[in-house]
Backbone and ligand atoms as CSV (ligand in chain L), in Angstrom:
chain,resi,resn,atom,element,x,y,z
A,1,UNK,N,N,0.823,-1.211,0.000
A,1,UNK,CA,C,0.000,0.000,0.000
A,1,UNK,C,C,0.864,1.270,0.000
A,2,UNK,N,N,1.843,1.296,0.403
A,2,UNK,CA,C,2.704,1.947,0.272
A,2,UNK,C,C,4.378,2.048,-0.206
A,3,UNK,N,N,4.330,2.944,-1.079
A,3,UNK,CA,C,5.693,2.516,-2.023
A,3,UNK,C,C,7.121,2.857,-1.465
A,4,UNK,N,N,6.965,3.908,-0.639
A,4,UNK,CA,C,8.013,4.037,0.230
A,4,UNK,C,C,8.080,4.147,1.970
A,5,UNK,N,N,9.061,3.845,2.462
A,5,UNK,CA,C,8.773,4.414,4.142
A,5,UNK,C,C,8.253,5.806,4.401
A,6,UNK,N,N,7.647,5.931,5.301
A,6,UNK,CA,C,7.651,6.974,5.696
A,6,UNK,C,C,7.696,7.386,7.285
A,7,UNK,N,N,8.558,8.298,7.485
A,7,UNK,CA,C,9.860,8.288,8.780
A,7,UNK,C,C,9.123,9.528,9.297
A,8,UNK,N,N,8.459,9.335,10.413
A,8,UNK,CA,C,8.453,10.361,11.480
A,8,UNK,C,C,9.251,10.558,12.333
A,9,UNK,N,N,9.851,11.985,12.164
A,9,UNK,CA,C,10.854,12.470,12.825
A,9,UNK,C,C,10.239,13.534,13.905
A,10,UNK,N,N,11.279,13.618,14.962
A,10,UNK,CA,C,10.961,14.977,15.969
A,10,UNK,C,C,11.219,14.893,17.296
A,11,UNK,N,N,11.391,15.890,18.033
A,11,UNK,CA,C,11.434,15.892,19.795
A,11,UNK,C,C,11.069,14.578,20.324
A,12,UNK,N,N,11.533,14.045,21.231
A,12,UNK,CA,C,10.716,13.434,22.571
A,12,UNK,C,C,9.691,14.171,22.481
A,13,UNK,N,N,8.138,13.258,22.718
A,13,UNK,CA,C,7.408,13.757,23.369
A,13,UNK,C,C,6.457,15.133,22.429
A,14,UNK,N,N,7.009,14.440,20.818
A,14,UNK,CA,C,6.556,15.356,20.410
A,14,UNK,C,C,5.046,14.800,19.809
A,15,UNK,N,N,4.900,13.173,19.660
A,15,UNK,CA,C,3.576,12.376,19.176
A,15,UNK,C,C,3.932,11.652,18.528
A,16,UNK,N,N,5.263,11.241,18.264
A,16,UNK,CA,C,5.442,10.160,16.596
A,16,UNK,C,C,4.881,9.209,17.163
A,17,UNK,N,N,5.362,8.477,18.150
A,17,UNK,CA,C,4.865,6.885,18.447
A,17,UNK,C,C,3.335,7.033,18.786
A,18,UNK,N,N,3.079,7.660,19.739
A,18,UNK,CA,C,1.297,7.646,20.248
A,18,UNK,C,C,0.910,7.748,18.422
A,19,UNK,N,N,0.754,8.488,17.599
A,19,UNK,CA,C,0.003,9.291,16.744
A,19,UNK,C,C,0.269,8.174,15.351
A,20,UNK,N,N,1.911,8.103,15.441
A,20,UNK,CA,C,2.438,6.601,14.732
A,20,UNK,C,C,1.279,5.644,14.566
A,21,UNK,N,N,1.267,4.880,15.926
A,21,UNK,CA,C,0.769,3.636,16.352
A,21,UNK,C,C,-0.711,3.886,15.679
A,22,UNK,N,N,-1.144,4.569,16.056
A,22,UNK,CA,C,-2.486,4.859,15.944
A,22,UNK,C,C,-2.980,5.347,15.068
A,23,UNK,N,N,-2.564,5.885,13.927
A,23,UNK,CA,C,-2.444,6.316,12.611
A,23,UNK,C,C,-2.394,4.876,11.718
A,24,UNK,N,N,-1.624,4.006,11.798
A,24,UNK,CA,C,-0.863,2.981,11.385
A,24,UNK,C,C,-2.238,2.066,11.233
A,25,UNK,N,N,-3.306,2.167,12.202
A,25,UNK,CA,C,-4.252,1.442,12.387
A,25,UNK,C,C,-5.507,1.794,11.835
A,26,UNK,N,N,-5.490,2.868,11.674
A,26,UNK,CA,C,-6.762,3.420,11.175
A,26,UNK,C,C,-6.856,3.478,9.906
A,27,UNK,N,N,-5.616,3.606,9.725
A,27,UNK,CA,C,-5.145,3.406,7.727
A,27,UNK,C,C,-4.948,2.123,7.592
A,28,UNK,N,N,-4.623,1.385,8.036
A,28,UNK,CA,C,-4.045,-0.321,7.808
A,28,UNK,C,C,-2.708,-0.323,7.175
A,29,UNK,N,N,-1.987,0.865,7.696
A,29,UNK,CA,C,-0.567,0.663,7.426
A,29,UNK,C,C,0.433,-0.205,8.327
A,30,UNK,N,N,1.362,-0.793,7.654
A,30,UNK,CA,C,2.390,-1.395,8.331
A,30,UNK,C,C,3.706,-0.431,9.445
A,31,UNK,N,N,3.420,-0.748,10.337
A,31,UNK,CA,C,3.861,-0.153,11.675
A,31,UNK,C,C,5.180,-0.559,12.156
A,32,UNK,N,N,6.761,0.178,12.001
A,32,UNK,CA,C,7.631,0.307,12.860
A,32,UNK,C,C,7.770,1.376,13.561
A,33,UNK,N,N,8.023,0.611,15.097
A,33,UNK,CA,C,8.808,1.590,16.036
A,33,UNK,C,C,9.893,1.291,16.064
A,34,UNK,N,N,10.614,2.188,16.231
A,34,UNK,CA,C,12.368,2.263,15.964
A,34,UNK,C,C,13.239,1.461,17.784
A,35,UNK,N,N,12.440,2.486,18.267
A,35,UNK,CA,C,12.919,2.115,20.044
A,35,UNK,C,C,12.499,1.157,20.363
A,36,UNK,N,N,10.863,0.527,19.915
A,36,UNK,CA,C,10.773,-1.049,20.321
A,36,UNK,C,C,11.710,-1.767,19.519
A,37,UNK,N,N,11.861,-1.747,18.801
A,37,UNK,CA,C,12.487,-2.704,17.972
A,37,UNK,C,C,13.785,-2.481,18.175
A,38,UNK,N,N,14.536,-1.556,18.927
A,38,UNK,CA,C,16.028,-1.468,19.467
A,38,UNK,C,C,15.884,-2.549,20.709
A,39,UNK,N,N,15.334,-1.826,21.573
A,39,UNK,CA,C,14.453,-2.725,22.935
A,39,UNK,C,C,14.491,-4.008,22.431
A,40,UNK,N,N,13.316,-4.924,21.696
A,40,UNK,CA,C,13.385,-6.176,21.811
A,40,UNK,C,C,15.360,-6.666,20.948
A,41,UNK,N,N,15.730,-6.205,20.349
A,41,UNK,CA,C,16.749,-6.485,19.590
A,41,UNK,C,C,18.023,-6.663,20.638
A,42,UNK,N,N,17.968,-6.039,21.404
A,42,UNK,CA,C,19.209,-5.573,22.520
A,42,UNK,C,C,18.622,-6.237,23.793
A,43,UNK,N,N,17.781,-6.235,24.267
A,43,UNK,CA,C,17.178,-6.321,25.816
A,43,UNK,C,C,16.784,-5.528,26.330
A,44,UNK,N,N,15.514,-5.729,27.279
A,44,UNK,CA,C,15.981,-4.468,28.494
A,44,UNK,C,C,14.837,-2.707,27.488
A,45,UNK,N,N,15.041,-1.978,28.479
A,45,UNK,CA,C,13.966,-0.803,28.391
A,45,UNK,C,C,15.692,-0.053,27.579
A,46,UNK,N,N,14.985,0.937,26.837
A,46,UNK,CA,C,15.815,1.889,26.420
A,46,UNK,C,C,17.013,2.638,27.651
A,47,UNK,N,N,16.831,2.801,28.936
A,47,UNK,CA,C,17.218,3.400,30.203
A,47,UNK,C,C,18.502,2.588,30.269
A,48,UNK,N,N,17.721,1.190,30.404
A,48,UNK,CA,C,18.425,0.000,30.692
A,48,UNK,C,C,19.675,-0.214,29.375
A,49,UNK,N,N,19.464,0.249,28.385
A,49,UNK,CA,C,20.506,0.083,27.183
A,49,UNK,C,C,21.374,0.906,27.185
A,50,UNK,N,N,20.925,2.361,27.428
A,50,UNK,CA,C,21.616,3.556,27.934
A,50,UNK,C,C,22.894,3.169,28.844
A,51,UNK,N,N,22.312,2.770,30.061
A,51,UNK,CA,C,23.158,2.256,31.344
A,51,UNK,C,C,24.011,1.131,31.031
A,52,UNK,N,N,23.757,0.089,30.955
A,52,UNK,CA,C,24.562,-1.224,30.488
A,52,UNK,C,C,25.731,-1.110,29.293
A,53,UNK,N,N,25.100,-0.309,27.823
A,53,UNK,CA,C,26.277,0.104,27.018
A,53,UNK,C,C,26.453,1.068,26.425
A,54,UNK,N,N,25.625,2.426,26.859
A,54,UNK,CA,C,26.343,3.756,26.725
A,54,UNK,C,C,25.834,4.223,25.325
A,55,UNK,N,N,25.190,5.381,24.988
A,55,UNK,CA,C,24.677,6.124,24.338
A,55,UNK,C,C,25.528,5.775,22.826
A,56,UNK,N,N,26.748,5.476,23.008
A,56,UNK,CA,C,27.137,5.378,21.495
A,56,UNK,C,C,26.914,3.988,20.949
A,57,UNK,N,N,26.764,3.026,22.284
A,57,UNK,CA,C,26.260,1.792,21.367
A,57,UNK,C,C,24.617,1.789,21.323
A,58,UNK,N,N,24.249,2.519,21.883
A,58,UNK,CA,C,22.340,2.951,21.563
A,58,UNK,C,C,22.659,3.228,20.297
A,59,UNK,N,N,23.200,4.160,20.008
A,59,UNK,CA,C,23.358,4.904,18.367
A,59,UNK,C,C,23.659,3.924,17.394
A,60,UNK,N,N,25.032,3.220,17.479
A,60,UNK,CA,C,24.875,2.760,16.770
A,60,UNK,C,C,24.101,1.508,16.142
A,61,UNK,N,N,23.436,0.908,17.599
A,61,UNK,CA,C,22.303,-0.003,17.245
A,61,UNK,C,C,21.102,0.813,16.347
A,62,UNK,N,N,21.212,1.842,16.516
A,62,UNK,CA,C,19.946,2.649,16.144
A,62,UNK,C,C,20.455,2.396,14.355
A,63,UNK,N,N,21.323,2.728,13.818
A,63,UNK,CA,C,21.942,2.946,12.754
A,63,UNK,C,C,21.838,1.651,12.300
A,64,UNK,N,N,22.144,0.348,13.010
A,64,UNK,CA,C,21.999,-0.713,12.349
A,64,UNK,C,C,20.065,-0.941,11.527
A,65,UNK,N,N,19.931,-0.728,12.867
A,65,UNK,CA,C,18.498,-1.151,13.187
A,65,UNK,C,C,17.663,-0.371,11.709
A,66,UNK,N,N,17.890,0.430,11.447
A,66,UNK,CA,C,17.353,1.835,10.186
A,66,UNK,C,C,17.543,0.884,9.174
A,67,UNK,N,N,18.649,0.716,8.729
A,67,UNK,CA,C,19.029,-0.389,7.942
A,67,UNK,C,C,18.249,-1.446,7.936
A,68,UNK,N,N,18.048,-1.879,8.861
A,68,UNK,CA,C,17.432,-3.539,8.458
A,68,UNK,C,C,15.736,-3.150,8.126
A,69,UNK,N,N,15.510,-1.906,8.480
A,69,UNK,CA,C,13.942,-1.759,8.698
A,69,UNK,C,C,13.799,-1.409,7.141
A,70,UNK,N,N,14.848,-0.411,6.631
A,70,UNK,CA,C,14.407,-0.216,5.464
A,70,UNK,C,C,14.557,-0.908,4.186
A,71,UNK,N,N,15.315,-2.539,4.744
A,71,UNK,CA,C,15.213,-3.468,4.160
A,71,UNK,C,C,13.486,-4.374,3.990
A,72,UNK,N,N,12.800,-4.140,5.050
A,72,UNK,CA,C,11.653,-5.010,5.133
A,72,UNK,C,C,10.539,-3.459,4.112
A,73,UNK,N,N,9.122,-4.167,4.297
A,73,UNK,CA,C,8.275,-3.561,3.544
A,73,UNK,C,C,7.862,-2.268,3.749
A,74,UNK,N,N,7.877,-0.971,3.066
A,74,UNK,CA,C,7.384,0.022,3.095
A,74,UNK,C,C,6.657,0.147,4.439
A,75,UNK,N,N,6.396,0.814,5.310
A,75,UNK,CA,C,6.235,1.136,6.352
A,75,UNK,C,C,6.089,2.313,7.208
A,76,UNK,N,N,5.310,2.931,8.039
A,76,UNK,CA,C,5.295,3.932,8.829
A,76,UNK,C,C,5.922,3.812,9.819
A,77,UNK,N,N,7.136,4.607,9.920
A,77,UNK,CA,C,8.143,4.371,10.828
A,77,UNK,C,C,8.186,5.308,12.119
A,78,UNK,N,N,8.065,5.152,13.171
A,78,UNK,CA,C,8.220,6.262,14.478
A,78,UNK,C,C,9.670,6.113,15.128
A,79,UNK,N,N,10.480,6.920,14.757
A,79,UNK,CA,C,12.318,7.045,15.006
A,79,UNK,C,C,11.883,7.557,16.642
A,80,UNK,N,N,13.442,7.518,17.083
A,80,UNK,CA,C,13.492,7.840,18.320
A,80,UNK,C,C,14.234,9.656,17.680
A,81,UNK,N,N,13.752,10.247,18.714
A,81,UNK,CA,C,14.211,11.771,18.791
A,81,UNK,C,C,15.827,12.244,18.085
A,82,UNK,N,N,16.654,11.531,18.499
A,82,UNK,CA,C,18.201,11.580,18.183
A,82,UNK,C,C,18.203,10.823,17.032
A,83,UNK,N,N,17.803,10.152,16.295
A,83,UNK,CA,C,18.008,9.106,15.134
A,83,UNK,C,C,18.421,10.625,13.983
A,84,UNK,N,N,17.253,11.378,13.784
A,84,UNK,CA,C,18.130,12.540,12.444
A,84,UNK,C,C,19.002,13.359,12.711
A,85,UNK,N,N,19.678,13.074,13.953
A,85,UNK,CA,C,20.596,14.113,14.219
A,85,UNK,C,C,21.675,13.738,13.537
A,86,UNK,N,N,22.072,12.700,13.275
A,86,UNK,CA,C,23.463,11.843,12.451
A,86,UNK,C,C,23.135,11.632,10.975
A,87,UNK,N,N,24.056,12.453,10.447
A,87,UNK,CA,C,23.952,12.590,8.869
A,87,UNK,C,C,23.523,11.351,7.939
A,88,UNK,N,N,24.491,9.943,8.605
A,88,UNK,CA,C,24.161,8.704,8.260
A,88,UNK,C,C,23.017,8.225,8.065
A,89,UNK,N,N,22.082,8.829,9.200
A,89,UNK,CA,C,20.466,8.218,9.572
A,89,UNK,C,C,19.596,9.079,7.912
A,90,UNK,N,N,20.043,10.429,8.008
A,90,UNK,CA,C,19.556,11.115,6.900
A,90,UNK,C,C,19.249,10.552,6.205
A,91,UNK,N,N,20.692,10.150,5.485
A,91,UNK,CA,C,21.121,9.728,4.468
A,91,UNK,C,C,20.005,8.634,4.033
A,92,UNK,N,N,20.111,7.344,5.311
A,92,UNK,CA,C,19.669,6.475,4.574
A,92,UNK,C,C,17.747,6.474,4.677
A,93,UNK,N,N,17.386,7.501,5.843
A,93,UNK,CA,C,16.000,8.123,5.458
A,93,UNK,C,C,15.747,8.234,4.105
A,94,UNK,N,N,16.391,9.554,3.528
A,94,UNK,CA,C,16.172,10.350,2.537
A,94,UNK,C,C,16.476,9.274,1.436
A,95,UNK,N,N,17.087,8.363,1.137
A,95,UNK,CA,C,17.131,7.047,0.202
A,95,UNK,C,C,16.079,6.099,-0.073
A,96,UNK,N,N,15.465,5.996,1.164
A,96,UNK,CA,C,14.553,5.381,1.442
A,96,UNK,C,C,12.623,5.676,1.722
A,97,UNK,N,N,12.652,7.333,1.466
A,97,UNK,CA,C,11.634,7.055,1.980
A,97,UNK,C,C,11.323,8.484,1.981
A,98,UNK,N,N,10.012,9.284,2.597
A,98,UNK,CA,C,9.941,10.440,2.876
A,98,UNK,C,C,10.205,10.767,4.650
A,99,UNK,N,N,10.448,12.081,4.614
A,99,UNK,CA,C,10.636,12.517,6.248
A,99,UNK,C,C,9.653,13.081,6.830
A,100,UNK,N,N,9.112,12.629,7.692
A,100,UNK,CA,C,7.487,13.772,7.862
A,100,UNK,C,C,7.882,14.348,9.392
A,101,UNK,N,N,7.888,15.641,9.788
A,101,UNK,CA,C,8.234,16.065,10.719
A,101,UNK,C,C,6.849,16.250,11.883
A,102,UNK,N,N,6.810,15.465,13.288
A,102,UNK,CA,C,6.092,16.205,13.720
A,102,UNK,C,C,6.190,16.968,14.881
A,103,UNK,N,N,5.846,18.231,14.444
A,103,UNK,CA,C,6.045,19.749,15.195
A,103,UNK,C,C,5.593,19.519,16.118
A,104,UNK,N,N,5.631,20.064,17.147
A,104,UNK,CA,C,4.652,20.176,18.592
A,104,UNK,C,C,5.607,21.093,19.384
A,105,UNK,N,N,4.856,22.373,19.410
A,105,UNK,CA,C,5.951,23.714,20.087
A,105,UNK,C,C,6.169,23.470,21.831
A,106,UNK,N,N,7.523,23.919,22.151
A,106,UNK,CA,C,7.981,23.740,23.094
A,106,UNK,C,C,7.051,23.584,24.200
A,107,UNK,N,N,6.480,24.485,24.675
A,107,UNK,CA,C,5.568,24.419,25.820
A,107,UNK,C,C,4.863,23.427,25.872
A,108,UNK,N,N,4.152,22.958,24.669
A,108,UNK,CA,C,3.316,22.088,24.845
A,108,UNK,C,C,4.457,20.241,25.234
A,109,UNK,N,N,5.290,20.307,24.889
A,109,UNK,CA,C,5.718,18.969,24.870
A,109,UNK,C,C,6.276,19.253,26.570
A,110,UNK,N,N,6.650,20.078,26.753
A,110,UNK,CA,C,7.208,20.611,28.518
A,110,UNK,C,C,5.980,20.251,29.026
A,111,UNK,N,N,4.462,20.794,28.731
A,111,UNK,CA,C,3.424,20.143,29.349
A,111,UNK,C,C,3.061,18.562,29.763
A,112,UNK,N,N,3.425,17.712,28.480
A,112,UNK,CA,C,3.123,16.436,28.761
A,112,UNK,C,C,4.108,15.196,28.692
A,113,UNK,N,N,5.705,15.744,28.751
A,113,UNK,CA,C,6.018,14.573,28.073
A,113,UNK,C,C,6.315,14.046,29.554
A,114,UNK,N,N,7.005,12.761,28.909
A,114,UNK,CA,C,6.719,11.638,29.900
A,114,UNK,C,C,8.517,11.577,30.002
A,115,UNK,N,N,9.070,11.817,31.138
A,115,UNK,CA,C,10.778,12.172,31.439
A,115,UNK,C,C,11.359,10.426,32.051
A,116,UNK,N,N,10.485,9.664,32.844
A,116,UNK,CA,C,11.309,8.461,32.893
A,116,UNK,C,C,11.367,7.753,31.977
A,117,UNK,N,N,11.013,8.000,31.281
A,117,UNK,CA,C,11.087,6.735,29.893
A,117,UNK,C,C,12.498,6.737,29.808
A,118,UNK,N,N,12.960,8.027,29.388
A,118,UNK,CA,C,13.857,8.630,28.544
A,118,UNK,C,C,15.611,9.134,29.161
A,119,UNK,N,N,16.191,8.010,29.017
A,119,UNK,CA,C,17.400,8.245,29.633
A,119,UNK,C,C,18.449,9.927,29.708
A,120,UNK,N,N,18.102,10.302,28.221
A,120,UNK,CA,C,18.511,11.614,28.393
A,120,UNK,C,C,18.294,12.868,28.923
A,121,UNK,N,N,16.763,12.441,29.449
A,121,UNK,CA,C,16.263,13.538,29.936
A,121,UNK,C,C,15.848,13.717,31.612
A,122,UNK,N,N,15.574,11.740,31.553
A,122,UNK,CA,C,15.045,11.807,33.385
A,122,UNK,C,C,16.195,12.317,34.017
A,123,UNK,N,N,17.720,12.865,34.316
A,123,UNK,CA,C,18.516,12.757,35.491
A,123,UNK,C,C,18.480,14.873,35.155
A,124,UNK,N,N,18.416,15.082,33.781
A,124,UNK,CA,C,18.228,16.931,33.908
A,124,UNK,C,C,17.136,17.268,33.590
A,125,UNK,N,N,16.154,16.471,33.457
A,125,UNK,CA,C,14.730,17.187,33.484
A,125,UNK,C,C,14.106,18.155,32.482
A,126,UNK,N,N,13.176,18.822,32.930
A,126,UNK,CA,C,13.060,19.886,31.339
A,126,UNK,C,C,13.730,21.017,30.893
A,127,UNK,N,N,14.868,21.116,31.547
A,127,UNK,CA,C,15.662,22.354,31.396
A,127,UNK,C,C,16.174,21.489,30.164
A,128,UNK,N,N,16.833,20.197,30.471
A,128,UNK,CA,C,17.349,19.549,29.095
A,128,UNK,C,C,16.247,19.503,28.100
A,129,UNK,N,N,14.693,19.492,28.293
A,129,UNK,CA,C,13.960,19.294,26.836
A,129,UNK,C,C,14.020,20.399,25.842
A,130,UNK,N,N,14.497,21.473,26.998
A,130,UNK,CA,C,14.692,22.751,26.242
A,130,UNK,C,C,15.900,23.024,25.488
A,131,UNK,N,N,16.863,22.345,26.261
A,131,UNK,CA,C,17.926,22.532,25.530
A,131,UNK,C,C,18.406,21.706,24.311
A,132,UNK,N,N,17.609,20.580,24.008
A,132,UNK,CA,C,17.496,19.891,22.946
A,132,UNK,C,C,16.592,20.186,22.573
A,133,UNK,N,N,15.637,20.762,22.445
A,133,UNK,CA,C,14.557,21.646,21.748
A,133,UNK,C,C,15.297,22.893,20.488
A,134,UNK,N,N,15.953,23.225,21.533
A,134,UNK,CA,C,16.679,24.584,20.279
A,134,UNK,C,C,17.921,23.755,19.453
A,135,UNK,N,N,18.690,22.828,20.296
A,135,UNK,CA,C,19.724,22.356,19.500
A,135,UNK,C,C,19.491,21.732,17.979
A,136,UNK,N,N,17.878,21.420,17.981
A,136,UNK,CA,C,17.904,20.083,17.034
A,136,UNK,C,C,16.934,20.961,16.349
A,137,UNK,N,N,15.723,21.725,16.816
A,137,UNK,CA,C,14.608,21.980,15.521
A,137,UNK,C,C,15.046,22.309,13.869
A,138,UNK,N,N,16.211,23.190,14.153
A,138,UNK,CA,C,16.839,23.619,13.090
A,138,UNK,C,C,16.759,22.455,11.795
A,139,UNK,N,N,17.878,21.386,12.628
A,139,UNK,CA,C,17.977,20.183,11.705
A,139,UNK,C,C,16.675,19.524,11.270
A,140,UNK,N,N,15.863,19.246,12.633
A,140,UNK,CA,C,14.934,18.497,12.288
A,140,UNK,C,C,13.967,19.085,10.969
A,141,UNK,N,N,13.722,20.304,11.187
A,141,UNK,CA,C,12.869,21.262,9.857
A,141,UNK,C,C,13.771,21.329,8.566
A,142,UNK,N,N,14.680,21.721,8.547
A,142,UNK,CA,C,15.017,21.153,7.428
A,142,UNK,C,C,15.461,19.975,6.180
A,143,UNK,N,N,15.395,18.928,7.736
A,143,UNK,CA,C,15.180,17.209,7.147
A,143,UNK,C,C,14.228,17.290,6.464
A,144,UNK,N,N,12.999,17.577,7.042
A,144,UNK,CA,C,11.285,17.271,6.753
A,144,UNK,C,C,10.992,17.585,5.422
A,145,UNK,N,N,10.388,16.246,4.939
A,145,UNK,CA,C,10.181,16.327,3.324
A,145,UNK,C,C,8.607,17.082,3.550
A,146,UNK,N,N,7.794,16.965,4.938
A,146,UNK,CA,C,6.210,17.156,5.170
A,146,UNK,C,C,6.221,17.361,6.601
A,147,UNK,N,N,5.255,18.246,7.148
A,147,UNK,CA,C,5.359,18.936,8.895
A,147,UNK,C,C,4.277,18.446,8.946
A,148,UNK,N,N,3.800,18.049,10.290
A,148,UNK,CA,C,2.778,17.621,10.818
A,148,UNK,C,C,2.846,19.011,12.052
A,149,UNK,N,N,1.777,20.373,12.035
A,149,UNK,CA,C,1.918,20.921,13.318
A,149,UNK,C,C,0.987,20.303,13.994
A,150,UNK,N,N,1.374,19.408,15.537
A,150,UNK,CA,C,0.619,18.589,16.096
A,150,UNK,C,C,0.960,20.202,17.524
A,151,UNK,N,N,-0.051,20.900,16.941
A,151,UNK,CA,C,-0.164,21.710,18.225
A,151,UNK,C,C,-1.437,21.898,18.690
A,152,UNK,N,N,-2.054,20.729,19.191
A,152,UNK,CA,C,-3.366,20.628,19.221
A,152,UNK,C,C,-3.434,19.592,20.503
A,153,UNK,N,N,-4.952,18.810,20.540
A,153,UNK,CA,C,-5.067,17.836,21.276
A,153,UNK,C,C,-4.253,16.381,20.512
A,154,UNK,N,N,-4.260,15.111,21.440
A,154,UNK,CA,C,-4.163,13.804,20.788
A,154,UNK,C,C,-5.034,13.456,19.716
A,155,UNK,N,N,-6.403,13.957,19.607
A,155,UNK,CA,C,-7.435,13.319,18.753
A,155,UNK,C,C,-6.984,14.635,17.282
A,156,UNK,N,N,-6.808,15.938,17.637
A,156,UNK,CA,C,-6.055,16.479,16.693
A,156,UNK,C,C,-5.370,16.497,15.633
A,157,UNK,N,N,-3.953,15.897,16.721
A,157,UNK,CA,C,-3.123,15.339,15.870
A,157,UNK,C,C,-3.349,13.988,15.034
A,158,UNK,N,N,-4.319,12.664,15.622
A,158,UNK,CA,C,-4.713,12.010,14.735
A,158,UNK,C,C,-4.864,12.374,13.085
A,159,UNK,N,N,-6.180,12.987,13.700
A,159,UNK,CA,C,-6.485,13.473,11.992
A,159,UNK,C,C,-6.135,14.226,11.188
A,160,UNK,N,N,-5.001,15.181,12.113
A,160,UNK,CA,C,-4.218,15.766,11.203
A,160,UNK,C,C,-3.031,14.989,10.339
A,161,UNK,N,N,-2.538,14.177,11.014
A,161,UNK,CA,C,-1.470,12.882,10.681
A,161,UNK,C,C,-2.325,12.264,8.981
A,162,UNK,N,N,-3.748,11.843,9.912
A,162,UNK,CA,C,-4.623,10.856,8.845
A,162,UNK,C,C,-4.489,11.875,7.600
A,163,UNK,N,N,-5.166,13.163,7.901
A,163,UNK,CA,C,-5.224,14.064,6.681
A,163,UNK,C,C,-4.115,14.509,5.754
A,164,UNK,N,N,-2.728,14.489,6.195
A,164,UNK,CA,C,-1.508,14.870,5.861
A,164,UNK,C,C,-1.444,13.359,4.856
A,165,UNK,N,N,-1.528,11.840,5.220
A,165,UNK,CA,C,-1.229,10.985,4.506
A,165,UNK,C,C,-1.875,10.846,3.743
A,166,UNK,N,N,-3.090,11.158,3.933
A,166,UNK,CA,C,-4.477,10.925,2.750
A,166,UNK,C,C,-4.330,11.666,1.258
A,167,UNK,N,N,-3.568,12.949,1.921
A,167,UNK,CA,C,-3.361,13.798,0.776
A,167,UNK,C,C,-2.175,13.784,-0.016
A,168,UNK,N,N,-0.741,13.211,0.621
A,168,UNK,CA,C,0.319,13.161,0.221
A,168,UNK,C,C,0.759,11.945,-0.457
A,169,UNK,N,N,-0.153,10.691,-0.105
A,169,UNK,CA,C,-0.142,9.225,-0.255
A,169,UNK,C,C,-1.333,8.648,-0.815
A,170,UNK,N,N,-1.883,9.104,-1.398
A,170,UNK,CA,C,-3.227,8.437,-1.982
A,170,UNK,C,C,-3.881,7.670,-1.504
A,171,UNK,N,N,-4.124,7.261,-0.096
A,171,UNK,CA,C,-4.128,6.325,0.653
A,171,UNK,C,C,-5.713,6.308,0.640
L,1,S3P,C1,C,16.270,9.999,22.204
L,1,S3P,C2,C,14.896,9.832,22.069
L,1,S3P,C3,C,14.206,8.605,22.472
L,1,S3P,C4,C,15.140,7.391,22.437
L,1,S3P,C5,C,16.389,7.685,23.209
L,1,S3P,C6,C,17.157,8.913,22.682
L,1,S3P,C7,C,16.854,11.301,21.803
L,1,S3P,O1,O,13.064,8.394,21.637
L,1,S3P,O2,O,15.454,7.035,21.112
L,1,S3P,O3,O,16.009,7.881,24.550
L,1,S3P,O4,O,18.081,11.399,21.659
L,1,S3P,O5,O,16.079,12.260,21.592
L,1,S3P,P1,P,11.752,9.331,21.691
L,1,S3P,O6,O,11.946,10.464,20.730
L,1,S3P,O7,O,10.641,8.429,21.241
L,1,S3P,O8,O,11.589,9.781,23.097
């Protein structure tokens, strides 16, 4: 049903996976998550991968992991936050697939996101969401082949997601 991946990129906490997952279903698209599928591949919660072998072997599992996904079938993909920061990941995005960015302005993701999940953020809190907020939008907006502004509610962003693919994907 679909001829290429398509890679939601963006913040922690900005909706890819909730909006992902749930998008994925309502369309009857084929569904990767990037972090589950690091998780079951490695062991253990993302925290737990962090701790045991250190942010550069997260990465580069992440890098493997891109690879093998964009070996299997066209797919709606939900990346983890740091995945487009490395030119490599771009690269093999932009080879593979379109980039769909989804927006969700600072305040609002400071409102809800969820900080233990997330190894980089539970030990500095939201002073760090902020500070990876400004470090990365730059990149992240100019990756984006398509923006999703998810500055709304959850049911919002649904149909804004649904409406963005409907129109861009013939779906
Ligand atoms: C990270 C984001 C996380 C996860 C890891 C690193 C980041 O995914 O991949 O904790 O560097 O922004 P989410 O964007 O789903 O939180």
């Amino acid at each position: 049903m679909l001829s290429r991946h398509i890679f939601l990129i963006g913040m922690p906490g900005s909706g890819k996976s909730s909006l992902g997952r749930k998008v994925s279903n309502l369309l009857h698209l084929p569904y990767v998550d990037m972090d589950s599928r690091i998780q079951q591949a490695l062991g253990g919660t993302v925290t737990e991968i962090f701790e045991k072998y250190g942010e550069d072997a997260f990465r580069a599992a992440e890098t493997n992991m891109l690879i093998q996904v964009t070996r299997e079938q066209p797919s709606l993909v939900s990346t983890g936050g740091g995945l487009v920061m490395r030119e490599i990941n771009r690269r093999i995005m932009v080879s593979n697939g379109v980039l769909l960015l989804v927006d969700r302005p600072l305040e609002l993701i400071m409102s809800d996101i969820k900080l233990d999940r997330r190894p980089l953020l539970a030990a500095k809190g939201l002073d760090e969401v902020e500070r990876l907020y400004h470090e990365r939008i730059d990149t992240y907006r100019d990756a984006a082949d398509l923006v999703l502004n998810n500055n709304g509610s959850y049911y919002d962003g649904v149909s804004g997601l649904q409406k963005l693919l409907r129109m861009n994907f013939s779906l």
